[in-house]
N, C-alpha and C positions, 0 to 999 in steps of 0.2 A: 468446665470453663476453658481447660485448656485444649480441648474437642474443638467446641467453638470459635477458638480464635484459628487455628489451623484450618478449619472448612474456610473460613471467611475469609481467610491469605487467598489458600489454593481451588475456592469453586467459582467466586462471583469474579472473575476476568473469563470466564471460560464455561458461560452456563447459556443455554441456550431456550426462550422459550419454547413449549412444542404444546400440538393443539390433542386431546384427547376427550372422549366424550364419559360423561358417567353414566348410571344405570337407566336415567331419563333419557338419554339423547341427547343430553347438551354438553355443549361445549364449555370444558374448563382448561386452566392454562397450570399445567406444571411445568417445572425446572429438570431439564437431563443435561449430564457432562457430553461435551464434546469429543469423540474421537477421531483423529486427523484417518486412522485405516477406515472406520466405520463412512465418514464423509466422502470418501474418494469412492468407496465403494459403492454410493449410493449415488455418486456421480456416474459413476463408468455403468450402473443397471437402466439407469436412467437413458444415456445415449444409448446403450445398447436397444431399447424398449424402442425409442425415438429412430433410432437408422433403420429396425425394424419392418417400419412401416405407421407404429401406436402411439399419432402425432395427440394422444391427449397427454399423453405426460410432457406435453412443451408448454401446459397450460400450468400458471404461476398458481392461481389463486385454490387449485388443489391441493389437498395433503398426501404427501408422500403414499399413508395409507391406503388413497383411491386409486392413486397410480401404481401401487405394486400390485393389487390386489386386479383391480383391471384391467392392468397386463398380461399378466399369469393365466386371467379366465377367457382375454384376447388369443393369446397364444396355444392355450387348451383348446379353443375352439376353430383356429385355424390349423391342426393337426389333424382334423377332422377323425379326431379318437373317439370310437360308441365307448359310450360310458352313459349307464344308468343312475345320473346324477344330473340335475337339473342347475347349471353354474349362470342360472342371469343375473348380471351385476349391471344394476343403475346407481343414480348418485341418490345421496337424500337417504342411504337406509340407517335404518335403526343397530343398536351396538347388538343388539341380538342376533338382526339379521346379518351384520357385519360377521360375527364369531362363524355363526352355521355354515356361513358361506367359505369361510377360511377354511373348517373341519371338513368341507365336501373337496375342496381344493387338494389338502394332504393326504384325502384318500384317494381321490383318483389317480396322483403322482405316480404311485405304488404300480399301480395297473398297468399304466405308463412306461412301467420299466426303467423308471429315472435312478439315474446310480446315486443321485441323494436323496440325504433323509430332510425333513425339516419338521419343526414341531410348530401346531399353530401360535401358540405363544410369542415364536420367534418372528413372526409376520403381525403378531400384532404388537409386536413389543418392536419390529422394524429392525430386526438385527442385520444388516446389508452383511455382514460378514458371512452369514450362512444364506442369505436369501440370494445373493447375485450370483452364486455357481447354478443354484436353482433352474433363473432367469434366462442365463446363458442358455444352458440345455434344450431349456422352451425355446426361447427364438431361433437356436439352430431344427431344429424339429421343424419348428414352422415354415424357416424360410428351406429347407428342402421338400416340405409338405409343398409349397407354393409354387415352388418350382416344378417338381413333378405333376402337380395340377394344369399347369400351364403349356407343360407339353401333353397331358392328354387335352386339352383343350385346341391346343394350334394342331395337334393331329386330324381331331374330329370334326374342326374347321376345315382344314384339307382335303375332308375326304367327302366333306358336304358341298365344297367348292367346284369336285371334281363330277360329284354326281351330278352338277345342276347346271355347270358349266364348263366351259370347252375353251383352250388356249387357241391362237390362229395355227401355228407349228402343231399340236393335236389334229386341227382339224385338216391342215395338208397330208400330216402321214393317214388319217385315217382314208382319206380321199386318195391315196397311194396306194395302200392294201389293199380297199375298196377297188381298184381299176385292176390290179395284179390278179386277185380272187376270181376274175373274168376270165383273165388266158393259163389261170391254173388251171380252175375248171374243165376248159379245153382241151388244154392237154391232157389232161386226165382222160377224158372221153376219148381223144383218138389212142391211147394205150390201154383203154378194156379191153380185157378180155375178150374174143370172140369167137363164138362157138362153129366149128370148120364140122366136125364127125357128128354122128346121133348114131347109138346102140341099136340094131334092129328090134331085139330083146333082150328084156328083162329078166338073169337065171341068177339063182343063187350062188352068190362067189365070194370067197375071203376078201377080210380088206384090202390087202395088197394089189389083186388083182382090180378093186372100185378104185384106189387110189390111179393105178396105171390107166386102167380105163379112159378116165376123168382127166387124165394131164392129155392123152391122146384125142377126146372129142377136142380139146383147145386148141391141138393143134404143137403139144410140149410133151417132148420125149422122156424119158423117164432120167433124172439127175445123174443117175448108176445104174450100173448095168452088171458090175458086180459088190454085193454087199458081202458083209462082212459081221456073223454071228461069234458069240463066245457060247461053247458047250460049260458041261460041270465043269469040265478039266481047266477052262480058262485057254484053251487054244480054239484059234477062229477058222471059220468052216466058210466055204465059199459057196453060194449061190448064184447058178448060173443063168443067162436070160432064158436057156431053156426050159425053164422051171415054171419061169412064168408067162410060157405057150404064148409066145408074142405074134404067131397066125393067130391065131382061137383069136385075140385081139382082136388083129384087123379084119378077119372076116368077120365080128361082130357091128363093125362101123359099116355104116354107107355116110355118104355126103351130105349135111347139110344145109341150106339158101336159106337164110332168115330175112332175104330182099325179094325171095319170090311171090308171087301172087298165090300161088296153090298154096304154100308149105309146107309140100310132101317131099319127104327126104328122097335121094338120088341113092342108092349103091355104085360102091368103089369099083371102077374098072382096074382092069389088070396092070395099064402102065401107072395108074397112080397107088396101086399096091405095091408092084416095084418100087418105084420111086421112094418111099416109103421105107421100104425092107433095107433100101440100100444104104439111105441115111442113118436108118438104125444103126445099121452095121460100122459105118464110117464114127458114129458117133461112140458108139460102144469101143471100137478099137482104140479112140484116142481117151475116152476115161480111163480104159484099164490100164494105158502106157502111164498116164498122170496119175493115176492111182500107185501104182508100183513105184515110181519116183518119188511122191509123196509120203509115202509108207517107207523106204528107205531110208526116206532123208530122216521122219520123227522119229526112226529105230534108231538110226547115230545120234540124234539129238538127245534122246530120248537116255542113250546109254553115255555119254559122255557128263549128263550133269546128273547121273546117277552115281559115276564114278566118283564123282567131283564129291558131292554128298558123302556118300563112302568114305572116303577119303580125309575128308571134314570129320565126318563121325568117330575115324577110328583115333585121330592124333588125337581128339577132345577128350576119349575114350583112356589112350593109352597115357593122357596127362593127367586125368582124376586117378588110373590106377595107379600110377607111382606117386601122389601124391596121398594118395589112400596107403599105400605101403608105407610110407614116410610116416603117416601116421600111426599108423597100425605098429610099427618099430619101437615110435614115441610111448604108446602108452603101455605097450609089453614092459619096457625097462619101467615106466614108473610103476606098473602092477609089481615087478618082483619086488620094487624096492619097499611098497608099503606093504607087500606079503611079510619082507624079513620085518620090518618094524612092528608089523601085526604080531609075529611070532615072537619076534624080542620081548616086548608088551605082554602074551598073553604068559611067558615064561616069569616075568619079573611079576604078575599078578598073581601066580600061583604059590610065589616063596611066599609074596605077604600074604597071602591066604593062608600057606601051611603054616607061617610064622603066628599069624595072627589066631590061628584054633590051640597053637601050643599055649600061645601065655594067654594069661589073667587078663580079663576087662576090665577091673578096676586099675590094673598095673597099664594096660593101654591106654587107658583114658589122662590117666596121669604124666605116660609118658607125651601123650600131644601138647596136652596143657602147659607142660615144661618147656616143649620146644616152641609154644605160641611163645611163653615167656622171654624164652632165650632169642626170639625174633625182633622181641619190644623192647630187650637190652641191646638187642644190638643195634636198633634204630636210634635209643636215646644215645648208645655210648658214640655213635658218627656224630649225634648232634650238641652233645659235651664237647665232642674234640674242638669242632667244627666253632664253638664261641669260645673256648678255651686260648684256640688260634688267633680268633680276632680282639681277645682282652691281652693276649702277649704283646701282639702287634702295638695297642695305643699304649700298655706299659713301658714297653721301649721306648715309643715314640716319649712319654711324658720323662722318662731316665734320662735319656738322651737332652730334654731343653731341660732338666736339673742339671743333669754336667756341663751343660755349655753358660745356666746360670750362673752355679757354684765357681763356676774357671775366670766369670769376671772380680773386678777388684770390690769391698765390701760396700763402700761411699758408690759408686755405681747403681751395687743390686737394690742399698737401700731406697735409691732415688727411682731408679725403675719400679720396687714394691710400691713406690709412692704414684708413681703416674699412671701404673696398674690399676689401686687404689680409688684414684679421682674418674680414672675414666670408667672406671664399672659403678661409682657416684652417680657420675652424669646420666652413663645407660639407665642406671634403675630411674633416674627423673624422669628421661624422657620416656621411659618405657610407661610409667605412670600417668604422665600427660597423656602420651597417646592412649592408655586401655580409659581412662576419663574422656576423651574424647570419643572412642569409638562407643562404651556406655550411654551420651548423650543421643549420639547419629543412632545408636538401637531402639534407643525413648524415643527421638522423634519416628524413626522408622511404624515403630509400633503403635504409634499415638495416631500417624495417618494410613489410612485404608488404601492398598492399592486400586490397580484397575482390576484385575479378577473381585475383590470384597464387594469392590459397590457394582460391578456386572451385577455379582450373587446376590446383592440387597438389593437392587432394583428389577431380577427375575421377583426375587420374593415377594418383592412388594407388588407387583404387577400381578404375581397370580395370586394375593391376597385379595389385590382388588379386586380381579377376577373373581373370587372366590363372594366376598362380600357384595359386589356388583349384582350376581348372579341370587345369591340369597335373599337381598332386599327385591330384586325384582319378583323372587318367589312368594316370599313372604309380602309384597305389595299385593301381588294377584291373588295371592287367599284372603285378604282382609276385602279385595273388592268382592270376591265370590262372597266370602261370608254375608259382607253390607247387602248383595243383590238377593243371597238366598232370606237373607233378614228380611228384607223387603215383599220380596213374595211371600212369604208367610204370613205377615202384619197384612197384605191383602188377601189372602188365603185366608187366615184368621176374620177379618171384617166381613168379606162375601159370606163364609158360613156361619155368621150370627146372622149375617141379614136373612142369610136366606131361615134360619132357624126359627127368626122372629116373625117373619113373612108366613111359614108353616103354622108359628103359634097363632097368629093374629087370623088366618083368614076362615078356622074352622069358628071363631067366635065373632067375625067380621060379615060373614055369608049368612048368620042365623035372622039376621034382620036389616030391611032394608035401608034404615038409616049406617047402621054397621057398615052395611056392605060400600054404602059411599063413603063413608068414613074412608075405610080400607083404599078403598079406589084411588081419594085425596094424597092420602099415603104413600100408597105404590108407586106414584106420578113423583112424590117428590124425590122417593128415592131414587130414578129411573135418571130427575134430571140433576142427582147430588153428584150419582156416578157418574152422567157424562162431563159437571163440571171435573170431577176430577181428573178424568182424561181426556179435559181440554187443557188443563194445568199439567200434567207430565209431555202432552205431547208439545206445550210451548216451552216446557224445562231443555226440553231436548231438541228441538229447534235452535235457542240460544246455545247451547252446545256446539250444534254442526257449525251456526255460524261462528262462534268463536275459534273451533278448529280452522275453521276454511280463512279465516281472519290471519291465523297465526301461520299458516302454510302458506299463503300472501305473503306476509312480512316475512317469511324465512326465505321464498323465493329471492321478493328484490332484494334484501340483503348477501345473496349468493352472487345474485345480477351485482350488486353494488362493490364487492367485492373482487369479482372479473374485472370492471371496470377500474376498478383500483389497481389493480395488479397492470392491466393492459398502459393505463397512463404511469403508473411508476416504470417499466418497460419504455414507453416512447419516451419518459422526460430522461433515463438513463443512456437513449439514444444521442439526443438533443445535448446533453451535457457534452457526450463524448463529442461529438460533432464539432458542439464551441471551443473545448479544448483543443481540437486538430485546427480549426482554424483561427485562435488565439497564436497557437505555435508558429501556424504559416503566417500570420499578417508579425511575428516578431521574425522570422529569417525573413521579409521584405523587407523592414528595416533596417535591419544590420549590413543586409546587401546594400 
């Protein structure tokens, strides 16, 4: 009774009806407590779901249910995550299909790599406390999924734009390159190549000499005229232009006319073999001067930041060795020191060794044992003194207010014994008032269930129902297999008597021809017993589809009736506010 009257204080100001479906699919209306964290939170998944983009959760006449759950599978499928799990969520499903769809949801999360957990319970039971960190996670997923989708989409619009068409400023510079690529061209052509010599014959000759050849039919003298080998030794060896028989050369050239009519080469006359030999020479004097200047100059460069390196090397050199020393110093002294402590150590382990073979083991063991003792006296006798100290302390203290009692006059202490007296009266009252008080505040405490007890009784009760939901729907679907497999049988049963009796009848129906019409009269009837019967199951089951299709009608417009309740409760909350804003403004006209 006294349960009762405490639920009925603290639940019916603060109960709120919510819509749930049982093991059929319908809708019944139980009683849940309200939490001001659980409502907020359900607010703030909600806008979140809503700024997102998932303008159906702005729809009233839904339950909370459809909106989270078509969120979640919105958002799962806007991350565009392969997942081998089929998540299509319409309206209208069944609490089975609702559950499965929940458990396919909790397992993909996992895949997902979501740093929460959630249990489907918790989604069907709508615990916004664990479902909105959920939520969050998704719609940040999504809206960075959407966003990187959106710049591969504006890219490969760009790049479709670009194939297919042409900006005006495109088509000037291309018409710019286009006119330039003309007098490149050009010049290009007037700086070929052109062949001046032709070999009279063809004789087998090292590359160097094809190389030389070939810069000479063009009319280009050889770069160097002295090169520069490294032997094993790594010192370089000079070869000279005589080496490379630069007559043999040019007596192998005659003159070339690639403008003549005939195109038979000319041989070289003597002034223009001069002319020739001489620019050689001139050319060759001024590389060797440039060469030798060149080679001087990278041999000082060359030794100055070698020095410099050097240089560098060895202070870096000579700063690790003294710092190597410094160490090397350091751990010499700590070696000898734990050399002597090693040696100290291994000397004081050998007395107790010699000590320990002279005497008795039972006389050792006792003597440890003694000294564990004399370790445990000597911890209790610090921790004797140690309260010994602090019971002197408040005996003094308590000596000390007796002499200062005993020193006043007797008519005094007696009155003071007396007001002592009353007030340690009083304390013990109030002390008893209050532990009776706080006894009461523990009964009611314990008489009503917190917010963890009824969480924990309303998980319970949820996956009880859960539990019996699921079992009556099992135990529904074996009674119908049973009733259908009943059924088949009881016609399974009738067709083989019939046919039994059809068997018996027609070897005693065939022997004469009245028989035989008989039989025939028979066969005919039975032929049209059984189609009546399966014109009666297939009109049982006509009336069926149409009473389903009846009942999915009325569940639609009621869904429809429903939106439309919700949409006009919406506008008439519009409307109100409206008249109260302008209720207010026509009373400041007034007063103005």
């Amino acid at each position: 009774m006294a349960n009762k009257e405490i639920f009925s204080k603290h639940i019916k100001s603060n109960v709120k009806l919510a819509t749930r479906y049982d093991a059929e699919g319908k809708e019944v209306q139980v009683e849940r407590r309200e939490d001001t964290d659980a409502t907020a939170k359900e607010k703030e998944t909600f806008d979140l779901l809503i700024n997102a983009g998932y303008y159906r959760a702005c729809i009233k006449g839904l339950s909370a249910f459809d909106k989270v759950v078509g969120g979640m599978t919105w958002c799962i499928e806007c991350c565009d995550y392969d997942v081998d799990v089929d998540l299509l969520f319409h309206e209208n499903l069944t609490i089975g299909q609702k559950i499965s769809l929940v458990e396919k949801i909790v397992a993909v999360l996992p895949q997902m790599k979501c740093p929460f957990r959630i249990e489907p319970h918790q989604i069907q039971g709508l615990e916004f406390l664990s479902i909105h960190p959920v939520i969050q996670w998704l719609v940040k997923k999504s809206v960075e999924n959407r966003a990187e989708r959106n710049m591969r989409l504006k890219q490969f619009a760009i790049g479709q734009f670009h194939n297919n068409y042409q900006y005006k400023s495109d088509k000037q510079n291309l018409e710019k390159i286009r006119k330039a690529s003309v007098h490149i061209k050009r010049i290009q052509e007037i700086y070929n190549p052109v062949r001046q010599y032709q070999r009279k014959d063809a004789v087998e000759e090292d590359e160097r000499t094809k190389v030389q050849l070939t810069l000479l039919e063009y009319g280009n003298l050889p770069s160097v005229s002295k090169a520069e080998n490294l032997d094993n030794d790594g010192q370089a060896t000079n070869v000279t232009a005589s080496e490379l028989d630069i007559e043999k050369l040019l007596n192998n050239l005659v003159l070339t006319k690639e403008d003549s009519t005939t195109g038979s080469p000319q041989k070289l006359d003597n002034a223009t073999r001069y002319a020739l030999r001489k620019h050689y020479k001139e050319f060759k004097h001024e590389m060797e001067t440039d060469a030798k200047e060149l080679t001087e100059q990278n041999q000082i460069k060359s030794l100055e930041a070698s020095k410099s390196a050097l240089q560098q090397k060895l202070e870096r050199n000579q700063k690790d060795v003294k710092d190597a020393m410094e160490m090397l110093r350091q751990e010499c002294e700590l070696l000898e020191k734990e050399k002597a402590q090693k040696e100290e150590m291994q000397q004081q382990i050998e007395e107790y060794m010699k000590i320990e073979q002279t005497v008795d083991v039972g006389l050792l063991e006792k003597v440890q044992g003694l000294l564990k003792q004399h370790d445990e006296l000597k911890k209790e006798e610090s921790e004797f003194k140690e309260h010994c100290r602090k019971d002197l302390a408040a005996l003094q203290e308590q000596i000390e207010e007796l002499e200062a009692f005993n020193a006043q006059d007797p008519h005094e202490r007696e009155q003071a014994v007396a007001k002592e007296k009353e007030r340690i009266q009083i304390l013990k009252l109030q002390l008893a008032k209050r532990n009776r008080g706080i006894l009461a505040i523990q009964q009611q405490l314990d008489n009503t269930p917190d917010r963890t007890e009824l969480a924990q009784y309303q998980r319970r009760f949820h996956e009880l129902y859960n539990e019996m939901s699921a079992k009556h729907l099992e135990t529904k679907q074996y009674y119908t297999l049973f009733n259908t497999l009943n059924d088949q049988k009881r016609y399974m049963e009738k067709e083989l008597s019939l046919l039994n009796s059809i068997c018996e009848a027609y070897n005693e129906g065939m022997s004469t021809q009245h028989g035989r019409e008989e039989f025939i009269q028979q066969f005919e009837q039975i032929v049209q017993g059984v189609k009546q019967t399966e014109q009666k199951v297939k009109s049982k089951y006509m009336e069926e589809k149409k009473r389903r299709d009846a009942l999915n009608e009325e569940l639609q417009g009621l869904l429809e009736l429903q939106r439309q309740y919700a949409a006009a409760v919406k506008q008439l909350t519009i409307e109100c506010q409206r008249c109260e804003q302008l209720q207010q403004h026509l009373k400041s006209i007034r007063k103005k």
